[in-house]
CHARMM internal coordinates of N, CA and C (Angstrom, degrees):
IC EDIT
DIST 1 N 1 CA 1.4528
DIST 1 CA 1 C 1.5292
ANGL 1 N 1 CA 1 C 110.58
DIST 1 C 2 N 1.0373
ANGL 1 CA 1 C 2 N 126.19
DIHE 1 N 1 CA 1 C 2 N -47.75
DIST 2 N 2 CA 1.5317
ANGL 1 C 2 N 2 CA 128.87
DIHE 1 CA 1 C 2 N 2 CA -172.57
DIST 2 CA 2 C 1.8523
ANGL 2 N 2 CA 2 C 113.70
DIHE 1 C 2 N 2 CA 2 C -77.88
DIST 2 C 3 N 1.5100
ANGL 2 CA 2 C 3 N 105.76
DIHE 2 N 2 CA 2 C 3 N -22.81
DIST 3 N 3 CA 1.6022
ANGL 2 C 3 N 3 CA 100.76
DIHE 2 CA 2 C 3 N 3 CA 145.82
DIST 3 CA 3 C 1.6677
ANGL 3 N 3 CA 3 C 122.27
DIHE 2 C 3 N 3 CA 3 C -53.96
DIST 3 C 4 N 1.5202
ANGL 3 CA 3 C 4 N 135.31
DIHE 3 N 3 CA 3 C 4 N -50.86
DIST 4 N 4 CA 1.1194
ANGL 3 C 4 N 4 CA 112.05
DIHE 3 CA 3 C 4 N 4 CA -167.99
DIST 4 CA 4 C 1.6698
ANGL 4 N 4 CA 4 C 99.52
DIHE 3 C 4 N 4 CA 4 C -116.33
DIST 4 C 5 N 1.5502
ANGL 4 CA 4 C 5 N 105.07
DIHE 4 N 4 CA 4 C 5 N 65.84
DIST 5 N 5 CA 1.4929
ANGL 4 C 5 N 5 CA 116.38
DIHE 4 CA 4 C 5 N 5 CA 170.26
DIST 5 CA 5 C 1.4787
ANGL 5 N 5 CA 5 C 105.48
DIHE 4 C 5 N 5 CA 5 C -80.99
DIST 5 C 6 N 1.4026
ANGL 5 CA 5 C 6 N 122.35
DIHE 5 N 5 CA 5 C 6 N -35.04
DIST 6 N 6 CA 1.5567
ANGL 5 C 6 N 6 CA 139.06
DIHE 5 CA 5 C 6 N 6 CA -161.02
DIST 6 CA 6 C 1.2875
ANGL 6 N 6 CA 6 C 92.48
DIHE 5 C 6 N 6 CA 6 C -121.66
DIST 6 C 7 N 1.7269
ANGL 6 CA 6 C 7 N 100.04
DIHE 6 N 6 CA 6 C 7 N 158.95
DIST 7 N 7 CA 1.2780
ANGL 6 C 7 N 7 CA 151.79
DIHE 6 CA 6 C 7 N 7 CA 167.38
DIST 7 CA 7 C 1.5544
ANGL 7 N 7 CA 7 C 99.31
DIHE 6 C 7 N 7 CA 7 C -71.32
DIST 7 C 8 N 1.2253
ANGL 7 CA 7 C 8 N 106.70
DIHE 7 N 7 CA 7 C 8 N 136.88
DIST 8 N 8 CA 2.0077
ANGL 7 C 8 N 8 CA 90.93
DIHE 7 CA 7 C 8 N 8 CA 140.80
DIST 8 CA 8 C 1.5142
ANGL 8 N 8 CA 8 C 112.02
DIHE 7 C 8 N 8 CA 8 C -143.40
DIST 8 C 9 N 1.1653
ANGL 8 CA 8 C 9 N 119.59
DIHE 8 N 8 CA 8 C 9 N 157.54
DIST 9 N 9 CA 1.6410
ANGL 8 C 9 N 9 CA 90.50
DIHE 8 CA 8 C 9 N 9 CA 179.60
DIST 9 CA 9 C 1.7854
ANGL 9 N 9 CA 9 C 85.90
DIHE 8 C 9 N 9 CA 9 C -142.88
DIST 9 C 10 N 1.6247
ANGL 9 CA 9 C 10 N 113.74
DIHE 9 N 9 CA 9 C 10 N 138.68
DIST 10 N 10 CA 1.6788
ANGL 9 C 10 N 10 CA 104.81
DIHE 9 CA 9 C 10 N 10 CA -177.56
DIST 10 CA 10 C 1.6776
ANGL 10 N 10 CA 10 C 102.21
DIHE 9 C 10 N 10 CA 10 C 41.14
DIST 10 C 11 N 1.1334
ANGL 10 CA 10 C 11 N 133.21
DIHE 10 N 10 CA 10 C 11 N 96.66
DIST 11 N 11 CA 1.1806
ANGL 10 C 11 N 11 CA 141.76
DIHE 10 CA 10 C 11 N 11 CA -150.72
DIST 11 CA 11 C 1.5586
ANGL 11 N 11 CA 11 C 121.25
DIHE 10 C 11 N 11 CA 11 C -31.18
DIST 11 C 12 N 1.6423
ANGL 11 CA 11 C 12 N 124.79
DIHE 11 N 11 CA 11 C 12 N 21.34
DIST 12 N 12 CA 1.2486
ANGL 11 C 12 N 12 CA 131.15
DIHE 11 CA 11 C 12 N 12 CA 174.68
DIST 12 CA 12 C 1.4291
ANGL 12 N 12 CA 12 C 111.73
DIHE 11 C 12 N 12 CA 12 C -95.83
DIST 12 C 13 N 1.3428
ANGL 12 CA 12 C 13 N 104.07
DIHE 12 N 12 CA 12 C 13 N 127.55
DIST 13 N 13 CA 1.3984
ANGL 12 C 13 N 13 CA 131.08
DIHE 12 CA 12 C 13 N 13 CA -179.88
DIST 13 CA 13 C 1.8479
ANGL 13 N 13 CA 13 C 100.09
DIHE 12 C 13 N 13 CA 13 C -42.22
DIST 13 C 14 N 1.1609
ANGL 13 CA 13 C 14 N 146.05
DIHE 13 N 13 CA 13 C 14 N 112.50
DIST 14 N 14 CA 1.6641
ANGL 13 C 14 N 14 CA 133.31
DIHE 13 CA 13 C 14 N 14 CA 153.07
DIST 14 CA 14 C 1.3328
ANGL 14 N 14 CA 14 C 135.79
DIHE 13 C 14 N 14 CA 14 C -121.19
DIST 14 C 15 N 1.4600
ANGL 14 CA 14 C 15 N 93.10
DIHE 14 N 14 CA 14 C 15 N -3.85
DIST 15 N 15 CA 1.7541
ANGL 14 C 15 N 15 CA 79.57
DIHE 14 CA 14 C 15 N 15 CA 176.52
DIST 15 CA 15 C 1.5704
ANGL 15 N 15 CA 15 C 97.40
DIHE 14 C 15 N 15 CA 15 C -166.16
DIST 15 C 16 N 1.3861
ANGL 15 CA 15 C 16 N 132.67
DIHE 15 N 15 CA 15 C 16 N 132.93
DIST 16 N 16 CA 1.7182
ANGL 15 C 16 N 16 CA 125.44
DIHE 15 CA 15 C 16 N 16 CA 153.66
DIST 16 CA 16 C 1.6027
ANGL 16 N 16 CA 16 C 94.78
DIHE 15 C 16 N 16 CA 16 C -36.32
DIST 16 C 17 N 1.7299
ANGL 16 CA 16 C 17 N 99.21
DIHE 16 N 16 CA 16 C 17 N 148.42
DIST 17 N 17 CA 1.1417
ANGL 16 C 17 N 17 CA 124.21
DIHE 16 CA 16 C 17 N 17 CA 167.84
DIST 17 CA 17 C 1.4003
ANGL 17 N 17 CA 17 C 116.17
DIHE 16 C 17 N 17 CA 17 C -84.16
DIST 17 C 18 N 1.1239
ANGL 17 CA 17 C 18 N 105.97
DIHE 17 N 17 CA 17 C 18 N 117.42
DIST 18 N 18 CA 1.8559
ANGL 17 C 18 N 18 CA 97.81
DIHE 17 CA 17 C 18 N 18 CA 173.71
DIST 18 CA 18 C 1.3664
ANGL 18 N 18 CA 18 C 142.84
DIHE 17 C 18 N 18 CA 18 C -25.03
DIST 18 C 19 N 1.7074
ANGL 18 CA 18 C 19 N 104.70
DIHE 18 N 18 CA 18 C 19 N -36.24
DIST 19 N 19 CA 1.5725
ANGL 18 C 19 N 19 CA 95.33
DIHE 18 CA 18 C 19 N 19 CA 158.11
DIST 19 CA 19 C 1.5635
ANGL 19 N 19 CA 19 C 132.38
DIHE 18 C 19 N 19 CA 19 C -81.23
DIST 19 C 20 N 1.1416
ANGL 19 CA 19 C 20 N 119.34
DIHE 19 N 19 CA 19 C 20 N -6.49
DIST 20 N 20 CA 1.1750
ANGL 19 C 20 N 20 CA 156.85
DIHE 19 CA 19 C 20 N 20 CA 179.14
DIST 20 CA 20 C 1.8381
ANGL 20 N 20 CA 20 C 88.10
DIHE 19 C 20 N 20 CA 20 C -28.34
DIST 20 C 21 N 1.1490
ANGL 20 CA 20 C 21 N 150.35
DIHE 20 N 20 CA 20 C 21 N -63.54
DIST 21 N 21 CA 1.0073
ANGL 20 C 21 N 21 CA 143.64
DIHE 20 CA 20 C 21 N 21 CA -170.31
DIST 21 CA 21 C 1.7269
ANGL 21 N 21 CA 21 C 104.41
DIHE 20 C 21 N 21 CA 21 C -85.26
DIST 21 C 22 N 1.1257
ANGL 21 CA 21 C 22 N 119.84
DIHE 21 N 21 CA 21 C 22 N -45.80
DIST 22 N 22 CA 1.3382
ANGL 21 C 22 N 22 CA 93.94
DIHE 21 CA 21 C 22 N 22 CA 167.81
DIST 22 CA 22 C 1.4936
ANGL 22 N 22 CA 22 C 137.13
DIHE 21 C 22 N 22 CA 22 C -75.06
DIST 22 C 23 N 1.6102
ANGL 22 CA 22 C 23 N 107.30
DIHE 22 N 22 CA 22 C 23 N 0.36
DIST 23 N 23 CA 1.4635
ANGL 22 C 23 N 23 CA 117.96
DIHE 22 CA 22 C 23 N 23 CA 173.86
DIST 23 CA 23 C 2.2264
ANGL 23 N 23 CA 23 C 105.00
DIHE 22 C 23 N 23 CA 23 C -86.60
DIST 23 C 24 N 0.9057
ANGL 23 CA 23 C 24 N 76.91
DIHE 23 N 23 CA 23 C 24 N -24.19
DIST 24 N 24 CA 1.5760
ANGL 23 C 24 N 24 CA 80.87
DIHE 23 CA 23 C 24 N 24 CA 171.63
DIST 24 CA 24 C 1.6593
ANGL 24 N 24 CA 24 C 118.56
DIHE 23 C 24 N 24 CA 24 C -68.81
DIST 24 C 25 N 1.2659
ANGL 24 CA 24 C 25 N 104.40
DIHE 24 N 24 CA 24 C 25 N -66.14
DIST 25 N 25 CA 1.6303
ANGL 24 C 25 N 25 CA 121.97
DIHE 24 CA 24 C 25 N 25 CA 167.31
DIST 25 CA 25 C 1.8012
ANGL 25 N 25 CA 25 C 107.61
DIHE 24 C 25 N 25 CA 25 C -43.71
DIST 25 C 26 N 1.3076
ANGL 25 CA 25 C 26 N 112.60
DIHE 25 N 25 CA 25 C 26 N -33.37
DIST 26 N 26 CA 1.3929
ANGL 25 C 26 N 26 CA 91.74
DIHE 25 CA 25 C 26 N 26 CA -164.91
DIST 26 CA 26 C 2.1311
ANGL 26 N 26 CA 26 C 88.78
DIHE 25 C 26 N 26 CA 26 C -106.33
DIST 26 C 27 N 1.2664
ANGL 26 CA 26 C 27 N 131.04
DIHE 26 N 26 CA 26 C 27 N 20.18
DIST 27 N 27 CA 0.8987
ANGL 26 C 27 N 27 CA 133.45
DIHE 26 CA 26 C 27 N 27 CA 168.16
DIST 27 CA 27 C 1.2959
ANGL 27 N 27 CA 27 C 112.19
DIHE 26 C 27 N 27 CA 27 C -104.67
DIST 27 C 28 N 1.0873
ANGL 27 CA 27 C 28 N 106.85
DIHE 27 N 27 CA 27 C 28 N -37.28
DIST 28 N 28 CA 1.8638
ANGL 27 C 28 N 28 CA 120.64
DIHE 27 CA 27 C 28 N 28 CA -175.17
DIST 28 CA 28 C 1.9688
ANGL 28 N 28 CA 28 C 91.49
DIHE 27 C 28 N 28 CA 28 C -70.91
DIST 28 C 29 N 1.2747
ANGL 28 CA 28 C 29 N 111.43
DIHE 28 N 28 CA 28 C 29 N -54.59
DIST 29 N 29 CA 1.6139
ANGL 28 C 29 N 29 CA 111.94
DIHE 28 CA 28 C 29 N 29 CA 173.67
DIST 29 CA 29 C 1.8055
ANGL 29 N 29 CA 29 C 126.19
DIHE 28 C 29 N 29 CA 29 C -55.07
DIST 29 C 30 N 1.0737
ANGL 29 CA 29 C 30 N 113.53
DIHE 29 N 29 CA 29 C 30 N -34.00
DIST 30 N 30 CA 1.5216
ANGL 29 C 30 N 30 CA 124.95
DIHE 29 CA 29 C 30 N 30 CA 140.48
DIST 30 CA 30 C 1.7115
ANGL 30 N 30 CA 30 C 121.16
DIHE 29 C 30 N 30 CA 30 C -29.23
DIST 30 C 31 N 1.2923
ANGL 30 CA 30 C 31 N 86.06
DIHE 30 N 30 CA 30 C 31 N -73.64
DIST 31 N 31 CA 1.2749
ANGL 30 C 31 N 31 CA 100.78
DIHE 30 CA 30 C 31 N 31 CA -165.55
DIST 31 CA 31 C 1.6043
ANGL 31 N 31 CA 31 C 124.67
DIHE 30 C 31 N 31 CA 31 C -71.59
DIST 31 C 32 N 1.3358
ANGL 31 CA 31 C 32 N 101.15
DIHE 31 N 31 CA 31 C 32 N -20.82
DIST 32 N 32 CA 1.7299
ANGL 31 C 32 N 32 CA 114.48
DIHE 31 CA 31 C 32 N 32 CA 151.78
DIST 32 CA 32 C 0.8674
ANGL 32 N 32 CA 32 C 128.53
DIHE 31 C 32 N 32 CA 32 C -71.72
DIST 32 C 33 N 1.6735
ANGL 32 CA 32 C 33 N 123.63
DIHE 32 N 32 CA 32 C 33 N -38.59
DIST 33 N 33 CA 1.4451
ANGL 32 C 33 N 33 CA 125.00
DIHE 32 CA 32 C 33 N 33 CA 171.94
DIST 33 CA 33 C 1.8298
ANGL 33 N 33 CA 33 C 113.15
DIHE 32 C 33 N 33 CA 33 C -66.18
DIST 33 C 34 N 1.2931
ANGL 33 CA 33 C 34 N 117.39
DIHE 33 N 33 CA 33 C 34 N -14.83
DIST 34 N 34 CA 1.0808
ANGL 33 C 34 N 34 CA 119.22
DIHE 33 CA 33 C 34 N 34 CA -177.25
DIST 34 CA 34 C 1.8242
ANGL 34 N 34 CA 34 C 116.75
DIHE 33 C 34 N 34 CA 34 C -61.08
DIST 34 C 35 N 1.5386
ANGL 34 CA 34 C 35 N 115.11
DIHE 34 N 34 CA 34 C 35 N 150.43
DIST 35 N 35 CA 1.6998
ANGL 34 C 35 N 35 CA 109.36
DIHE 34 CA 34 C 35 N 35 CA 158.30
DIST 35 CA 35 C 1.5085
ANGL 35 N 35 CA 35 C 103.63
DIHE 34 C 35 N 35 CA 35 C -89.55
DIST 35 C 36 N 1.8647
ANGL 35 CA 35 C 36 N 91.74
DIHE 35 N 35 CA 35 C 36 N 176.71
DIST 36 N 36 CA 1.6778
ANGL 35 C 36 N 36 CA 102.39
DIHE 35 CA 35 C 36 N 36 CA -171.42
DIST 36 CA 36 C 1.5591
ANGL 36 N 36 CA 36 C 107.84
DIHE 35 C 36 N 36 CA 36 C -44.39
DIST 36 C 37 N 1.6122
ANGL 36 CA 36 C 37 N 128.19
DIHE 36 N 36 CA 36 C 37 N -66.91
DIST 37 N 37 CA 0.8620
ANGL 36 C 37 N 37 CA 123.61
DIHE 36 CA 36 C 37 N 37 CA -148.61
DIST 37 CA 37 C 2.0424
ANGL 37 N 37 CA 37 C 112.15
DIHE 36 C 37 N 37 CA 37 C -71.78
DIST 37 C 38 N 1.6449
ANGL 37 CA 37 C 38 N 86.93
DIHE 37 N 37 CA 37 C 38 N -45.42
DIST 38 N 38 CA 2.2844
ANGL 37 C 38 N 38 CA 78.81
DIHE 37 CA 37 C 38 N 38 CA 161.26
DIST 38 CA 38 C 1.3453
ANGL 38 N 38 CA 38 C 108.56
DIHE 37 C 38 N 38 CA 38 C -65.73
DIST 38 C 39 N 1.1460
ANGL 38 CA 38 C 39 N 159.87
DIHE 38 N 38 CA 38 C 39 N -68.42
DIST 39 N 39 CA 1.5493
ANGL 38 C 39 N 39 CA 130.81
DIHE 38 CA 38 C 39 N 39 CA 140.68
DIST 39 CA 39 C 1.8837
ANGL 39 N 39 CA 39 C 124.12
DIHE 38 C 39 N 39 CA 39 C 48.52
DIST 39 C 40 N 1.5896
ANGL 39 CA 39 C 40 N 79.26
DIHE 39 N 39 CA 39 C 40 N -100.81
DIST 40 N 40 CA 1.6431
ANGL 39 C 40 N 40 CA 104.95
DIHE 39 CA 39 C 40 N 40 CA 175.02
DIST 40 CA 40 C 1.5321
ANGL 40 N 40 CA 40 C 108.48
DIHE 39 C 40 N 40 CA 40 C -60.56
DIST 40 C 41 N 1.3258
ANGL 40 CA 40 C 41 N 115.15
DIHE 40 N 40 CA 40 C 41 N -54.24
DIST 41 N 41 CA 1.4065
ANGL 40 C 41 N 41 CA 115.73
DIHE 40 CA 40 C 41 N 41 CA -175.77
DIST 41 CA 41 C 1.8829
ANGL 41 N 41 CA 41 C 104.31
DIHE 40 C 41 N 41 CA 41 C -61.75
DIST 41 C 42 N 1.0533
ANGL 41 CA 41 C 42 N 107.32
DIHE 41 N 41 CA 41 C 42 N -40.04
DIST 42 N 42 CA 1.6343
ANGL 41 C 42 N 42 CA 79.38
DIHE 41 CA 41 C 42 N 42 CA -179.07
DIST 42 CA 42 C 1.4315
ANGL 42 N 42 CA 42 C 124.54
DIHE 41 C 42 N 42 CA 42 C -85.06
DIST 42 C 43 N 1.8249
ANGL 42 CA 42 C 43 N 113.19
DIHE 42 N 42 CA 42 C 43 N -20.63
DIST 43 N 43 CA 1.4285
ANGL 42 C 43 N 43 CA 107.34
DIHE 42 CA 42 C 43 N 43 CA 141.68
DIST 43 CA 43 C 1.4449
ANGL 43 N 43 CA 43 C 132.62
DIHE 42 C 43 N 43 CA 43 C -22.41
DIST 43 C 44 N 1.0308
ANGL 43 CA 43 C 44 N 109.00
DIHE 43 N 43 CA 43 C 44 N -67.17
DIST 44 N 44 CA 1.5476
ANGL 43 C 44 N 44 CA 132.44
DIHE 43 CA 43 C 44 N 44 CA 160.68
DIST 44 CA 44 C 1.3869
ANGL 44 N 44 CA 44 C 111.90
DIHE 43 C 44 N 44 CA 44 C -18.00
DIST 44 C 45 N 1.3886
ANGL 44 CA 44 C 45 N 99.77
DIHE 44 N 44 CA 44 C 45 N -73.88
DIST 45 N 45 CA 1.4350
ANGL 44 C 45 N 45 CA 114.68
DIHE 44 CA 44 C 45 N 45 CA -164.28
DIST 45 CA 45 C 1.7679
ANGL 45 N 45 CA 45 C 90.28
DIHE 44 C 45 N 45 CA 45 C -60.95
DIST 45 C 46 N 1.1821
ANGL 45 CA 45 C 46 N 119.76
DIHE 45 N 45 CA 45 C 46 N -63.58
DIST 46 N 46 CA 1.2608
ANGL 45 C 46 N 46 CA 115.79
DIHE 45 CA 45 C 46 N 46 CA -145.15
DIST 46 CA 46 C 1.4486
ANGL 46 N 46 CA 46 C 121.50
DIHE 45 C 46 N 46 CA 46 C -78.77
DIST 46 C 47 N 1.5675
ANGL 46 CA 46 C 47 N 109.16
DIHE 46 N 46 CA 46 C 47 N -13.31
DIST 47 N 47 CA 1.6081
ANGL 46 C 47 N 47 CA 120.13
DIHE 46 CA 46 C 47 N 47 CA 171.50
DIST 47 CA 47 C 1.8142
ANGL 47 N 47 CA 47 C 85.79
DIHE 46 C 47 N 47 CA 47 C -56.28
DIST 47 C 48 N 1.2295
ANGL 47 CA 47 C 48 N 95.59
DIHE 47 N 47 CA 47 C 48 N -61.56
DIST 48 N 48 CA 1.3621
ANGL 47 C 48 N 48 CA 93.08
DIHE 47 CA 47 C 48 N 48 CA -151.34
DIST 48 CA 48 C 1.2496
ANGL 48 N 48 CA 48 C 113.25
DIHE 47 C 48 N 48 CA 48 C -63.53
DIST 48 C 49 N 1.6337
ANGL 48 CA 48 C 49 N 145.16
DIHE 48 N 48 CA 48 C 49 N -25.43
DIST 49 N 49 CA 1.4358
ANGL 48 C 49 N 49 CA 134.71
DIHE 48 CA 48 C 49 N 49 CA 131.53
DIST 49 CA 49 C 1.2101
ANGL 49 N 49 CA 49 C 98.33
DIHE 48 C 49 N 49 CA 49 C -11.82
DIST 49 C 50 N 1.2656
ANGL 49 CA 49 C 50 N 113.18
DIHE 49 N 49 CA 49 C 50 N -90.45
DIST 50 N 50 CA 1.8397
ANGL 49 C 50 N 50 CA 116.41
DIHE 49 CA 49 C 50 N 50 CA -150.25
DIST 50 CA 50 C 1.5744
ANGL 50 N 50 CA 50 C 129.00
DIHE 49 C 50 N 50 CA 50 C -48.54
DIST 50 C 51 N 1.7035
ANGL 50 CA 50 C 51 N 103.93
DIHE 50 N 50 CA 50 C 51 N -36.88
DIST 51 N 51 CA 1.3087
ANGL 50 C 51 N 51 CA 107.61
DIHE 50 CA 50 C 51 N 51 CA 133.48
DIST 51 CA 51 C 1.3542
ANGL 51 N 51 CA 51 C 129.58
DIHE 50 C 51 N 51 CA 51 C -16.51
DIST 51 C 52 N 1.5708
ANGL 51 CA 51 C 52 N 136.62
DIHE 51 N 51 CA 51 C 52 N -90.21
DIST 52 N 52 CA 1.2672
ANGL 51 C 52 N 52 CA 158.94
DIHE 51 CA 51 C 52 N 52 CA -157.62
DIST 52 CA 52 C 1.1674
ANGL 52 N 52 CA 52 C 92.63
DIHE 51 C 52 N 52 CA 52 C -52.93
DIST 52 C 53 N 2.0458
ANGL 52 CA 52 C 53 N 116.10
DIHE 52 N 52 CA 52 C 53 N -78.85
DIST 53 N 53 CA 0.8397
ANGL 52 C 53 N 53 CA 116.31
DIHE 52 CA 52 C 53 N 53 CA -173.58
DIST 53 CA 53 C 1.6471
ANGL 53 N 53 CA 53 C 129.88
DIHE 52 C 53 N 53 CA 53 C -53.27
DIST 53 C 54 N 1.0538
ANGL 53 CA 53 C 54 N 99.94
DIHE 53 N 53 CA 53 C 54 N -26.45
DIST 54 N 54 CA 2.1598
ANGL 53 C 54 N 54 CA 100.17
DIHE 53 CA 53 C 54 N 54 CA 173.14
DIST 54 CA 54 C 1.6024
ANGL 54 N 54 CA 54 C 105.05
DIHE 53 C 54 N 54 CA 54 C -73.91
DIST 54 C 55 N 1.2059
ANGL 54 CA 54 C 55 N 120.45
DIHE 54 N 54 CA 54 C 55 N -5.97
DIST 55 N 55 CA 1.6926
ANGL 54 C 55 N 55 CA 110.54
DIHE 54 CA 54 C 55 N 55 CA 179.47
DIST 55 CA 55 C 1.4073
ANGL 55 N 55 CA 55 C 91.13
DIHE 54 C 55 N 55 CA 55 C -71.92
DIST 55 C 56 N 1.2102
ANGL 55 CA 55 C 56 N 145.22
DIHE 55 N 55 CA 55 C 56 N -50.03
DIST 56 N 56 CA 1.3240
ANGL 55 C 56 N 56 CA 138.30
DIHE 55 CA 55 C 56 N 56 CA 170.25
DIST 56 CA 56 C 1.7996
ANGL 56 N 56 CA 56 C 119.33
DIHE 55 C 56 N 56 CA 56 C -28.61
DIST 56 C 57 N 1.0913
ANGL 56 CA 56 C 57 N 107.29
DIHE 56 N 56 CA 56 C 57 N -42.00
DIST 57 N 57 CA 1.3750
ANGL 56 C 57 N 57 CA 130.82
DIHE 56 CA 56 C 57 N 57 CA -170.48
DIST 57 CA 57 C 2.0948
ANGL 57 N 57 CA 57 C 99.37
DIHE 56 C 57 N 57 CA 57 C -61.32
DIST 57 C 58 N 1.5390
ANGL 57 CA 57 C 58 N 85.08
DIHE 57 N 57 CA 57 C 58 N -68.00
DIST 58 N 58 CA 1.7337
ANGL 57 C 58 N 58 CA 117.93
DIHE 57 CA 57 C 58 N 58 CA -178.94
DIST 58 CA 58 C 2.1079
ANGL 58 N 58 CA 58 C 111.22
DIHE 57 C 58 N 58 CA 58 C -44.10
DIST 58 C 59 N 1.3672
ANGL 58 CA 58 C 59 N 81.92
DIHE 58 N 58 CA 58 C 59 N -38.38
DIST 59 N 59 CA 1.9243
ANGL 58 C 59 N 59 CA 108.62
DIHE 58 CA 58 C 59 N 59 CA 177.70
DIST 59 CA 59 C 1.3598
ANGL 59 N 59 CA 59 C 111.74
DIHE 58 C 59 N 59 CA 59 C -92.97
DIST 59 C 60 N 1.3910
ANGL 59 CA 59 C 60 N 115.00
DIHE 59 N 59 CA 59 C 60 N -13.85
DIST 60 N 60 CA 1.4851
ANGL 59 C 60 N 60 CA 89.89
DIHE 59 CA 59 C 60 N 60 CA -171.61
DIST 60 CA 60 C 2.2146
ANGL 60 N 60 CA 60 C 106.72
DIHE 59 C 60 N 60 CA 60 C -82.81
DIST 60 C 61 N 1.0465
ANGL 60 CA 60 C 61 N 110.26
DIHE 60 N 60 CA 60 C 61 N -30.89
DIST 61 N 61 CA 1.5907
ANGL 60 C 61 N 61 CA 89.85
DIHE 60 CA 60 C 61 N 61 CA 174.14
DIST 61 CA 61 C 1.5139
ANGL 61 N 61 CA 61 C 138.12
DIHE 60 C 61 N 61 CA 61 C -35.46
DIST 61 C 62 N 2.0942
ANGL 61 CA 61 C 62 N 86.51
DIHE 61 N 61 CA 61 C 62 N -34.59
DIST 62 N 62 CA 1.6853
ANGL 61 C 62 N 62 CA 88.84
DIHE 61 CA 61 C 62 N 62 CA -179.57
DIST 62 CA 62 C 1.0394
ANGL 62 N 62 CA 62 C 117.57
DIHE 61 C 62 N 62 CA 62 C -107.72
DIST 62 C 63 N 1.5068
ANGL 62 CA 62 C 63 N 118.48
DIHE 62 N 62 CA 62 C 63 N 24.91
DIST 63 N 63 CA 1.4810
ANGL 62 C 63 N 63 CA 124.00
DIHE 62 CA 62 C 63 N 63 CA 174.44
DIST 63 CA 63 C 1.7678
ANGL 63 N 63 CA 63 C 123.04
DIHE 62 C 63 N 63 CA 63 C -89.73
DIST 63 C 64 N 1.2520
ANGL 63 CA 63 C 64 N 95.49
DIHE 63 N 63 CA 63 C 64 N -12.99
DIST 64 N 64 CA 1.7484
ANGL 63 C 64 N 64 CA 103.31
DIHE 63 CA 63 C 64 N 64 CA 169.24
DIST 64 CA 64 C 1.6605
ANGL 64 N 64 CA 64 C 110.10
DIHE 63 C 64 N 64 CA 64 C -111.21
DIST 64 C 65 N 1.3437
ANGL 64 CA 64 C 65 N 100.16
DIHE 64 N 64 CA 64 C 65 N 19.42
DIST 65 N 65 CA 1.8485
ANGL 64 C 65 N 65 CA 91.92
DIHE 64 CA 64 C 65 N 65 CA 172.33
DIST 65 CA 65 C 0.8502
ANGL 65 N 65 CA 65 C 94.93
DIHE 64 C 65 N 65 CA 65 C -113.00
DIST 65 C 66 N 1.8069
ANGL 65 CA 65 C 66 N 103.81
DIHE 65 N 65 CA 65 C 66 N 172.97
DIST 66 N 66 CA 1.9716
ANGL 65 C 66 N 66 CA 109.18
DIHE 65 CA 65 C 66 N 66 CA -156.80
DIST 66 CA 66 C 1.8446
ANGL 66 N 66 CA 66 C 100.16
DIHE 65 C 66 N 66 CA 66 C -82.01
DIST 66 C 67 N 1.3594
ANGL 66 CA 66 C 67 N 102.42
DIHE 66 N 66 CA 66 C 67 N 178.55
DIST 67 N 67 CA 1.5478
ANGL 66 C 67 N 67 CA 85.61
DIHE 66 CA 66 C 67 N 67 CA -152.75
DIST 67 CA 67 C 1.7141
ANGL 67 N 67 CA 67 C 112.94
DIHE 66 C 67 N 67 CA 67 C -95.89
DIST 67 C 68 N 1.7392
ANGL 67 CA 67 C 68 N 91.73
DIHE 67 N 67 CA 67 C 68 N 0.63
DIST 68 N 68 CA 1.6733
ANGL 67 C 68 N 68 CA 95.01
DIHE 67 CA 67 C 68 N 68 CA 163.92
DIST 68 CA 68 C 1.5626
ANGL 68 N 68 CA 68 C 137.68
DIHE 67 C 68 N 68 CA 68 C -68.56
DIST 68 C 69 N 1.9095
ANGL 68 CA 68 C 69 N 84.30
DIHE 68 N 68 CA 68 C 69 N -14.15
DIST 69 N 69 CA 1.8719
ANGL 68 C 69 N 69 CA 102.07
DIHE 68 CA 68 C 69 N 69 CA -168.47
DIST 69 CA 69 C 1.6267
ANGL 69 N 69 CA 69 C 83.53
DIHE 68 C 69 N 69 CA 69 C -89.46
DIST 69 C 70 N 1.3135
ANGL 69 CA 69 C 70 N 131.98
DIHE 69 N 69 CA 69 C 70 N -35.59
DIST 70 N 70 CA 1.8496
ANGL 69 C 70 N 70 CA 133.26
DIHE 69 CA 69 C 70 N 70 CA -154.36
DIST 70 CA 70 C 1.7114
ANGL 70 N 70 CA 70 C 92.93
DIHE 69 C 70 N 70 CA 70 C -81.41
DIST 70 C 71 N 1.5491
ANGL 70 CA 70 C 71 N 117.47
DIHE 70 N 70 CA 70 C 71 N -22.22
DIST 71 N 71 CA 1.8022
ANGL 70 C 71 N 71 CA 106.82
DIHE 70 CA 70 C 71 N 71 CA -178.26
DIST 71 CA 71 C 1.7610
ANGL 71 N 71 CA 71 C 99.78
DIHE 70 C 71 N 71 CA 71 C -84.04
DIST 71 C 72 N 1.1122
ANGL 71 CA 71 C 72 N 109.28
DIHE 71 N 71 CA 71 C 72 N -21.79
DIST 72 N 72 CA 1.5408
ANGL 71 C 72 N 72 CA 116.89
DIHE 71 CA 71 C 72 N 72 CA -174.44
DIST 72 CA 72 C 1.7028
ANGL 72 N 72 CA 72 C 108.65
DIHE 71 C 72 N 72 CA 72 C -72.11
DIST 72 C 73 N 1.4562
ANGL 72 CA 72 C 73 N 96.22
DIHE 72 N 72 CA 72 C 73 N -50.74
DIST 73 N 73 CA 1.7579
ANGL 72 C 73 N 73 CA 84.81
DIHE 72 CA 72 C 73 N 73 CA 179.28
DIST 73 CA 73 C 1.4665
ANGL 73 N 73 CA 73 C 126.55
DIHE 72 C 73 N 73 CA 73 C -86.67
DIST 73 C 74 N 1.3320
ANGL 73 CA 73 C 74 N 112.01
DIHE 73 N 73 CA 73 C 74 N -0.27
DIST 74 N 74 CA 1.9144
ANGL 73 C 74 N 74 CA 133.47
DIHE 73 CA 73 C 74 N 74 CA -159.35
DIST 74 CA 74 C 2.1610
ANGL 74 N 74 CA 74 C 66.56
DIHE 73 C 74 N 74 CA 74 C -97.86
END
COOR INIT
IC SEED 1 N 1 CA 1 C
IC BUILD
């Protein structure tokens, strides 16, 4: 669900995706029905998604420079 929260268009972020509020509601409802330990465990899981996915975030500056300046700063 939190993959198709966003839009992207040419890889720039532009708009929440329309389901975007009902993918929330039915995640937030999940996540109440859950006990402590599914709880924690999907904490778990999902820091660590968000992690992964923000290295994208961390990379994207040097992904549109030419690729002699991207061996220089890597």
């Amino acid at each position: 669900m939190l993959t198709t929260q966003w839009s992207l268009c040419h890889t720039e972020l532009i708009q929440p995706d329309a389901l975007q509020p009902i993918l929330e509601r039915i995640e937030l409802a999940l996540v109440e029905s859950f006990g402590d330990d599914d709880r924690r465990y999907f904490e778990q899981e999902f820091d660590f998604f968000k992690q992964v996915t923000g290295i994208s975030g961390a990379l994207k500056p040097y992904i549109r420079r030419p690729k002699s300046e991207r061996k220089v700063r890597f």
